[in-house]
C-alpha positions as CSV (number, residue, x, y, z in Angstrom):
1,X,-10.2,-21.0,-24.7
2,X,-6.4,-20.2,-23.5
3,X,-6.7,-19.6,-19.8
4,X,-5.9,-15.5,-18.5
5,X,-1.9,-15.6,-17.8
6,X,-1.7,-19.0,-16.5
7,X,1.8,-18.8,-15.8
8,X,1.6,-14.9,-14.1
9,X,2.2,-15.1,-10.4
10,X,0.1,-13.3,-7.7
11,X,2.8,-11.1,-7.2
12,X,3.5,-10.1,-10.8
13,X,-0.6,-9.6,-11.5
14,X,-0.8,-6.9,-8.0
15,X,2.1,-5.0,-9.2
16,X,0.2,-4.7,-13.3
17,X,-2.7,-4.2,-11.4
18,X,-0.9,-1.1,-8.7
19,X,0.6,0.4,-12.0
20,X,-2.4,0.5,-13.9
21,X,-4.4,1.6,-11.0
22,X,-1.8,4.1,-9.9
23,X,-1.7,5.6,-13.6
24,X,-5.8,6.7,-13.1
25,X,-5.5,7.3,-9.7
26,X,-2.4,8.2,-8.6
27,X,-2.7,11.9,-9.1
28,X,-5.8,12.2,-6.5
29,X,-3.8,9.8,-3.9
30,X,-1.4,11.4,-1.4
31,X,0.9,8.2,-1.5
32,X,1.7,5.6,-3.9
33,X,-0.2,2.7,-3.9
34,X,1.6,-0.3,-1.8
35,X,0.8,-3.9,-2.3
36,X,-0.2,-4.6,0.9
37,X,-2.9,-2.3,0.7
38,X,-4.3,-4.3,-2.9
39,X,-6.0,-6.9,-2.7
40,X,-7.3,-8.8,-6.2
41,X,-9.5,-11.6,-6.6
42,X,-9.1,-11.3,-10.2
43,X,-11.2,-15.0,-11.2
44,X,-14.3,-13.7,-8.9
45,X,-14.2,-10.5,-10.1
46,X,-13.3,-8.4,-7.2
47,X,-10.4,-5.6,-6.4
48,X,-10.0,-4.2,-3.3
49,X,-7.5,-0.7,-2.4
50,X,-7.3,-0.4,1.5
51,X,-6.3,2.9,3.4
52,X,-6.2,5.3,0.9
53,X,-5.0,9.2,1.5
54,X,-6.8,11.8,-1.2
55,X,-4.5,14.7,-2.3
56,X,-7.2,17.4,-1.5
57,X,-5.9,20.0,-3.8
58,X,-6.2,17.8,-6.9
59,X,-10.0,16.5,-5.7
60,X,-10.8,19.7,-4.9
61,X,-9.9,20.8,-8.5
62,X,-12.4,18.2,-10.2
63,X,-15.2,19.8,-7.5
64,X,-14.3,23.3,-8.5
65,X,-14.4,22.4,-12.1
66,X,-18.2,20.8,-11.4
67,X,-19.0,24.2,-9.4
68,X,-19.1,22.2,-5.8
69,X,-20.3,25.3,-3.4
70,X,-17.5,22.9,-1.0
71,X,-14.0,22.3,-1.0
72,X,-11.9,19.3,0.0
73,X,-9.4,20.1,3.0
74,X,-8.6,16.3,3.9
75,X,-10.2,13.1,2.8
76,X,-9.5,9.2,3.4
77,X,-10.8,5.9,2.6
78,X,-11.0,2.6,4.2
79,X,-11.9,0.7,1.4
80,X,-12.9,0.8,-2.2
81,X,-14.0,-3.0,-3.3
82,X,-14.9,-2.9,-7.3
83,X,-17.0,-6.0,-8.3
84,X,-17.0,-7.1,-12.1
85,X,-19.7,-9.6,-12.9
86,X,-17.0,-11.5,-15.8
87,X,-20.5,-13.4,-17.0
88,X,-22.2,-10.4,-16.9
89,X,-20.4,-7.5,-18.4
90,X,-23.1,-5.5,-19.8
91,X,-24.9,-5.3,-16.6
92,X,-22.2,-3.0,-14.6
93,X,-19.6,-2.9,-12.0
94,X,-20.6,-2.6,-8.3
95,X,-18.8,-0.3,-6.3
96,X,-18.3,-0.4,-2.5
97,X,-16.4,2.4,-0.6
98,X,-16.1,2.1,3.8
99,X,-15.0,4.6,5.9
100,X,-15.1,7.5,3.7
101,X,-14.2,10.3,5.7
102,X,-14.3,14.3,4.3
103,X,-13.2,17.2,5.5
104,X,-15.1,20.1,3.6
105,X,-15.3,23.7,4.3
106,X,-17.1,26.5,2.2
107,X,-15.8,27.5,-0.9
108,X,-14.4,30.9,-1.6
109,X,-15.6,32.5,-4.7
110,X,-13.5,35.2,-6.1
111,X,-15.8,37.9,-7.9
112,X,-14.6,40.2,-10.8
113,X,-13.9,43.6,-8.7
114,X,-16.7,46.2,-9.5
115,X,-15.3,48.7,-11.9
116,X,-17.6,51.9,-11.5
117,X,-19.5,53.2,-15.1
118,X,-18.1,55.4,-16.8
């Protein structure tokens, strides 16, 4: 079996990785992804995004669209580690976040104005 990209460097598989990762997950980030902030441990199976800045007013439209009684006004990350067991595919990805830290406030529903029977 031919090796995974024997020949790519560290550098050259962080920026594939910040491009593919900014392509899902760039419109929810208030910043583009640096390098220094990626962190890939791509034989073990582990990814790690560091000090991350959520654009409220796009995660705020996913809530709205699930009918969250809250909205977003700030949000930040210090971490999001993904683990992905390579022998063990079928058996899921882990997820770990730190540091989340939301800012939400109560949602303003706008009502249909009352139009009086005819």
């Amino acid at each position: 079996m031919r090796r995974w990209a024997p020949a790519w460097t560290e550098a050259l598989k962080a920026r594939a990785a910040r491009y593919a990762l900014e392509r899902s997950l760039g419109p929810f980030l208030e910043e583009r992804l640096r390098l220094e902030q990626l962190s890939l441990d791509l034989r073990g199976g582990t990814g790690t995004l560091r000090h991350l800045r959520l654009r409220a007013a796009a995660v705020d439209e996913v809530l709205a669209g699930l009918g969250a009684p809250l909205e977003l006004r700030e949000g930040c990350l210090a971490a999001v580690t993904v683990t992905v067991p390579w022998a063990a595919l079928g058996s899921g990805c882990r997820v770990t976040v730190t540091g989340l830290r939301l800012a939400l406030g109560p949602r303003e529903w706008r009502l249909a104005p009352c139009h009086p029977p005819p």
